[in-house]
C-alpha positions in Angstrom: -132.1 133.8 -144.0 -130.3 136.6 -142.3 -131.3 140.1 -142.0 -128.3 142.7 -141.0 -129.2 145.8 -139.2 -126.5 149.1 -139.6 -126.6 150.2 -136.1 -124.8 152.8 -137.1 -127.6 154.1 -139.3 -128.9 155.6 -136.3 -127.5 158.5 -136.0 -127.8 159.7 -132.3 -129.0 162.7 -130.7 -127.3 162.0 -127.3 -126.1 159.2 -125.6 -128.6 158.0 -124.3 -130.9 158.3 -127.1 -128.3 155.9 -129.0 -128.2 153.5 -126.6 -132.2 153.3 -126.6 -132.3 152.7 -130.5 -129.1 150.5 -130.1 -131.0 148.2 -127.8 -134.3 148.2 -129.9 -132.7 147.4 -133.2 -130.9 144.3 -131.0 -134.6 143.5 -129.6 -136.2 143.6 -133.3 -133.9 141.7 -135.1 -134.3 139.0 -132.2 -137.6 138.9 -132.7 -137.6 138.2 -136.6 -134.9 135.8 -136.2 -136.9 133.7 -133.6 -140.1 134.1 -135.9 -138.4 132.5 -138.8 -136.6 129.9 -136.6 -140.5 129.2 -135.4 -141.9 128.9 -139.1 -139.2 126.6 -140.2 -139.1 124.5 -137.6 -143.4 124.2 -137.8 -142.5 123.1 -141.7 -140.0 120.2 -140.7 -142.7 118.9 -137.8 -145.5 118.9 -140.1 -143.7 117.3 -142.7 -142.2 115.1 -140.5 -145.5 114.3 -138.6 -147.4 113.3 -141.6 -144.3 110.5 -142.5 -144.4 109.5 -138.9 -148.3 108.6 -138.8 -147.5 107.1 -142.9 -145.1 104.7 -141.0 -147.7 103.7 -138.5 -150.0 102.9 -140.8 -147.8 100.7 -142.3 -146.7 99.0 -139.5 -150.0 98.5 -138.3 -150.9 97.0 -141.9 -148.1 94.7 -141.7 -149.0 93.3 -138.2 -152.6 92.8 -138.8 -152.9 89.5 -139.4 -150.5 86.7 -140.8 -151.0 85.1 -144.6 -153.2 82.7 -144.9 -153.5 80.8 -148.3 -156.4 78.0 -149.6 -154.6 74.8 -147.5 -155.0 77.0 -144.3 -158.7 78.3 -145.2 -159.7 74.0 -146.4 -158.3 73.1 -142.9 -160.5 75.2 -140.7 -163.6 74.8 -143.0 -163.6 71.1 -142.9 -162.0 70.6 -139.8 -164.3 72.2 -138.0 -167.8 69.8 -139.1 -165.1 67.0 -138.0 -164.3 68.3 -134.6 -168.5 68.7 -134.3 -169.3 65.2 -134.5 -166.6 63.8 -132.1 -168.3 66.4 -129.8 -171.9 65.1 -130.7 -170.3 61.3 -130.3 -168.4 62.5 -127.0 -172.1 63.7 -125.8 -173.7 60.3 -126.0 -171.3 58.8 -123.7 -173.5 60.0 -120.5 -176.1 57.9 -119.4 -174.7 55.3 -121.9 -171.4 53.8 -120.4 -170.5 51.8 -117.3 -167.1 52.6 -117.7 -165.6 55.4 -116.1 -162.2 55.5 -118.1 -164.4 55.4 -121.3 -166.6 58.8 -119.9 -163.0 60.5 -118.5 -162.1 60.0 -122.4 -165.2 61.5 -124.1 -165.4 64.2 -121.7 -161.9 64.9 -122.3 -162.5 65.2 -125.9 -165.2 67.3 -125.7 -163.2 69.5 -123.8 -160.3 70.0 -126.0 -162.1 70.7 -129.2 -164.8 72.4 -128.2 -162.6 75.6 -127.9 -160.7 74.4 -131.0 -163.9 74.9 -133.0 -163.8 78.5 -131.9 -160.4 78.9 -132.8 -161.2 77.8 -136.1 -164.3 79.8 -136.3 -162.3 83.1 -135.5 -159.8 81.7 -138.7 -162.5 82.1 -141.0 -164.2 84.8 -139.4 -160.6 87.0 -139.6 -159.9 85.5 -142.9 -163.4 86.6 -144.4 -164.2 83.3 -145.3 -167.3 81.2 -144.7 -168.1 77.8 -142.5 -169.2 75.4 -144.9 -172.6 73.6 -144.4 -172.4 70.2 -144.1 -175.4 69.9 -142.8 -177.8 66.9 -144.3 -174.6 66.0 -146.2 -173.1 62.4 -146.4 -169.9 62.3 -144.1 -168.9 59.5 -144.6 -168.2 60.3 -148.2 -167.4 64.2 -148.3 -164.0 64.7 -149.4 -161.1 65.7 -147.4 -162.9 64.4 -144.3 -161.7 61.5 -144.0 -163.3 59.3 -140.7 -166.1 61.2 -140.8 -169.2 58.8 -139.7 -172.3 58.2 -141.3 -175.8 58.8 -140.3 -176.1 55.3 -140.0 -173.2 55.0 -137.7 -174.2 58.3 -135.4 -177.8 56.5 -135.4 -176.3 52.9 -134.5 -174.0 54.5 -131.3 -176.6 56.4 -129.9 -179.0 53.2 -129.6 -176.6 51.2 -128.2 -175.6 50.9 -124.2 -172.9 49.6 -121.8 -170.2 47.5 -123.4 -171.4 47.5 -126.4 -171.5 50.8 -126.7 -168.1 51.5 -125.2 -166.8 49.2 -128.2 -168.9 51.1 -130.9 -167.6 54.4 -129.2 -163.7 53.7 -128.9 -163.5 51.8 -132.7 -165.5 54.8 -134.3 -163.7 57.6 -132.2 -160.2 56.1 -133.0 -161.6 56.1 -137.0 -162.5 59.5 -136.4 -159.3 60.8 -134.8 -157.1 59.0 -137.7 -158.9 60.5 -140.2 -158.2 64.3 -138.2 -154.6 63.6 -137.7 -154.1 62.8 -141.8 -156.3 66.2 -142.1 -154.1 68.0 -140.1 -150.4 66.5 -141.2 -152.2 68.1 -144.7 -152.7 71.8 -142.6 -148.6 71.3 -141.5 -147.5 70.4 -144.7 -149.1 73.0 -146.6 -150.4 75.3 -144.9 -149.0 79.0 -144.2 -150.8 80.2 -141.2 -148.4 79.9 -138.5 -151.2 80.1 -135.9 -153.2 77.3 -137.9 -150.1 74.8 -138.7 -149.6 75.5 -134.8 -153.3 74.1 -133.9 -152.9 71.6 -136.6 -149.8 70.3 -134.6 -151.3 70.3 -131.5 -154.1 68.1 -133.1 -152.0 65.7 -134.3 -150.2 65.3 -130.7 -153.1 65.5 -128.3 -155.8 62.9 -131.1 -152.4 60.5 -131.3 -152.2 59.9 -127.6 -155.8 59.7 -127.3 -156.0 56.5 -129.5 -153.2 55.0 -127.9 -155.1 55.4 -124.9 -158.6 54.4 -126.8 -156.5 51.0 -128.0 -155.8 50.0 -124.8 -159.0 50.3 -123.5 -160.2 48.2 -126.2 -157.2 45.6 -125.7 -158.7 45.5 -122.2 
């Protein structure tokens, strides 16, 4: 928009009186051209600020979590009861073993996937799904879960003591592990949770050293 001023409109008394009005028409037509600079320019930022904070939400949609589908969510609810038990069967190897090598192993266990239960639990948790009870359930027979042991078998390796009980731990424990390394090949093939196919691959690394080692304990 531009407004035009006739200077000449003004028609002077004296020279100085023209030069007064001269520089106040000047100063006026300033000031509405900076005013209307000032109102468009307070259009474009508020427009502009309302697509800026659109944008972030979007982003900070997009980056809020990664997909997840059913393989990922079956993974962590089932893995998580199978991790439990090698902790419980890790626990029982205090007071019950000789063998030093044989306590190393089930304390190292216990280490490992102690925090891996969290990480699982904070899967679910972000995915808004549920831990499954298992509680009271049959192991040994659940679906999915494959070396999972029995009541019966939990009951037969916490009665039992020194080598006996290193053999009971090491042939269970190496059951249990195969049957968490099939579970988690499963998580890697089809799963889409890049952070849960990564923990599914560090399963399958860390549980398939551990029997070697387990094996040659045994072998010993």
């Amino acid at each position: 928009m531009r407004i035009t001023l006739n200077l000449h409109a003004f028609k002077p008394a004296s020279s100085r009186g023209a030069k007064r009005r001269a520089t106040a028409a000047l100063a006026l037509a300033a000031t509405l051209s900076l005013g209307l600079a000032a109102c468009g320019n307070g259009d474009s930022d508020s427009s502009g600020g309302h697509g800026g904070h659109s944008n972030s939400d979007s982003s900070g949609s997009a980056e809020s979590g990664a997909d997840f589908n059913d393989s990922d969510v079956t993974f962590a609810q089932q893995m998580i009861p199978h991790h439990e038990q090698a902790t419980e069967m890790a626990a029982l190897a205090e007071g019950r073993t000789q063998n030093a090598e044989v306590l190393a192993l089930a304390q190292q266990i216990a280490d490992a996937q102690g925090p891996e239960i969290e990480t699982m639990q904070g899967f679910l948790e972000d995915w808004g799904a549920e831990e499954v009870d298992h509680e009271g359930m049959d192991h040994e027979g659940m679906p999915g879960m494959d070396g999972m042991m029995s009541e019966e078998d939990m009951a037969s390796l916490e009665d039992s003591s020194g080598s006996e009980f290193d053999e009971a731990f090491l042939t269970m424990m190496i059951e249990h592990h195969e049957g968490a390394i099939e579970m988690a090949e499963t998580e890697q093939e089809d799963g889409e949770n890049p952070e849960a196919v990564a923990l599914a691959g560090q399963i399958v690394e860390d549980q398939t050293a551990e029997i070697a080692t387990m094996q040659e304990l045994l072998n010993s």
